[in-house]
C-alpha positions as MATLAB code, in Angstrom:
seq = 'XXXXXXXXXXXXXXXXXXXXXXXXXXXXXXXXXXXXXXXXXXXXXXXXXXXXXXXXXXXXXXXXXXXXXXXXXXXXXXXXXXXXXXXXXXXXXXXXXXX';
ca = [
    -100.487  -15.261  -22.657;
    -101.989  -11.906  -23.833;
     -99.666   -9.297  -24.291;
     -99.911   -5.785  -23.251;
     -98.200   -2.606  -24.278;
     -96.297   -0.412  -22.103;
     -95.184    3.263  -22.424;
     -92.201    4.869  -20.693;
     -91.295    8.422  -20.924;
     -88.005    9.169  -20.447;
     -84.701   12.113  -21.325;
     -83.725   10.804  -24.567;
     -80.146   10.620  -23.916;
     -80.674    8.229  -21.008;
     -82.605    5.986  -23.484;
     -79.712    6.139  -25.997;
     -77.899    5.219  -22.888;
     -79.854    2.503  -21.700;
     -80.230    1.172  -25.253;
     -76.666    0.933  -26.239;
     -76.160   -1.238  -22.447;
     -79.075   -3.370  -23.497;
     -77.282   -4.209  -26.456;
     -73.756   -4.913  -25.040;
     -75.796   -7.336  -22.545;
     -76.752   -9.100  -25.795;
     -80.933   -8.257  -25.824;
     -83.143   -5.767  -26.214;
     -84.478   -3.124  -23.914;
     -88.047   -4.897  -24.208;
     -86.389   -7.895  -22.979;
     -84.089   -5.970  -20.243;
     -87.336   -4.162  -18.643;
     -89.041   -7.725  -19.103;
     -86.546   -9.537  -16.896;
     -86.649   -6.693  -14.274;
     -90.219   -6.749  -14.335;
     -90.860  -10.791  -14.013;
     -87.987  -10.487  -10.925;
     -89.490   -7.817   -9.055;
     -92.807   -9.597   -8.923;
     -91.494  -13.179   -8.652;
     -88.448  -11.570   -5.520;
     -90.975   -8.457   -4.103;
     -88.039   -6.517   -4.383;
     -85.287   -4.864   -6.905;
     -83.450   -8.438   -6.831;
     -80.461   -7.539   -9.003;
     -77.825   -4.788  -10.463;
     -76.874   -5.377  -14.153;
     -73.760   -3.483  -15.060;
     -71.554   -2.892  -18.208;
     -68.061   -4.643  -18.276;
     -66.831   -1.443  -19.488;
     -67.771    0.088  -16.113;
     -64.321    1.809  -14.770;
     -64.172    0.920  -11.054;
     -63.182    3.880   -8.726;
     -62.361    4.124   -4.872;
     -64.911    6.033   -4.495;
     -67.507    3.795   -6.063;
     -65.159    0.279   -4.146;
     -66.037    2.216   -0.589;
     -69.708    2.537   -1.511;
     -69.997   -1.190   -2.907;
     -67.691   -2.587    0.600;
     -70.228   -0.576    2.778;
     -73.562   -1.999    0.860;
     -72.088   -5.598    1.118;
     -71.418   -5.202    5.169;
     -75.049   -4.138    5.639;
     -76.019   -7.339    3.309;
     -73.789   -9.335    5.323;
     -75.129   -8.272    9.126;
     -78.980   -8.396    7.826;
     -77.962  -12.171    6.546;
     -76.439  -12.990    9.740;
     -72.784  -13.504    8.373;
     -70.825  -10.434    9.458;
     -69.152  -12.561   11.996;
     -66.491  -13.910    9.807;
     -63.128  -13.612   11.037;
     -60.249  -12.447    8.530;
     -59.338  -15.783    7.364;
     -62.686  -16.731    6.618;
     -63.201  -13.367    4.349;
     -59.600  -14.280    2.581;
     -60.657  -17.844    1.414;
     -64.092  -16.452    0.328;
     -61.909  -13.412   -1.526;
     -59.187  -16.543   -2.631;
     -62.223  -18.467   -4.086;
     -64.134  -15.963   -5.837;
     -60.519  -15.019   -7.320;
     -60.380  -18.703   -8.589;
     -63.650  -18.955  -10.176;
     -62.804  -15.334  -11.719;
     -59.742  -16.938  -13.737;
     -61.749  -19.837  -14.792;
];
């Protein structure tokens, strides 16, 4: 497969940033912008969030994440479930979690 080069201006401290992530992911950024871009053409979309385990988790930021997964859930036909249903999916993912 030929290869081709590809240039990316960008603030410097947000490529220190970006650099230092890649690396606590284990790769390089090459590789990170190399996954996004075979995803994005393979899913036609922005298919995925990568984020550091070091990210500190607010209420703020909880609210925002609840509210994007209730969208996903009514445009995938699921935001029927009734409590019980959410707590065994929440008891589950819990269990896999402590795997």
């Amino acid at each position: 497969m030929a290869q081709a080069t590809f240039s990316v201006r960008m603030d410097e401290t947000l490529k220190n940033q970006f650099d230092n992530l890649c690396q606590d992911f284990g790769m390089n950024m090459t590789t990170a912008i190399n996954i996004f871009a075979r995803a994005v053409v393979r899913q036609r979309r922005i298919p995925f969030e990568i984020s550091s385990p070091d990210t500190q988790i607010t209420r703020d930021g909880a609210i925002k994440a609840f509210q994007a997964l209730r969208a996903q859930a009514k445009n995938n036909g699921v935001s029927d479930m009734t409590l019980n249903e959410i707590n065994k999916e929440i008891n589950n993912a819990r269990r896999e979690a402590n795997k």
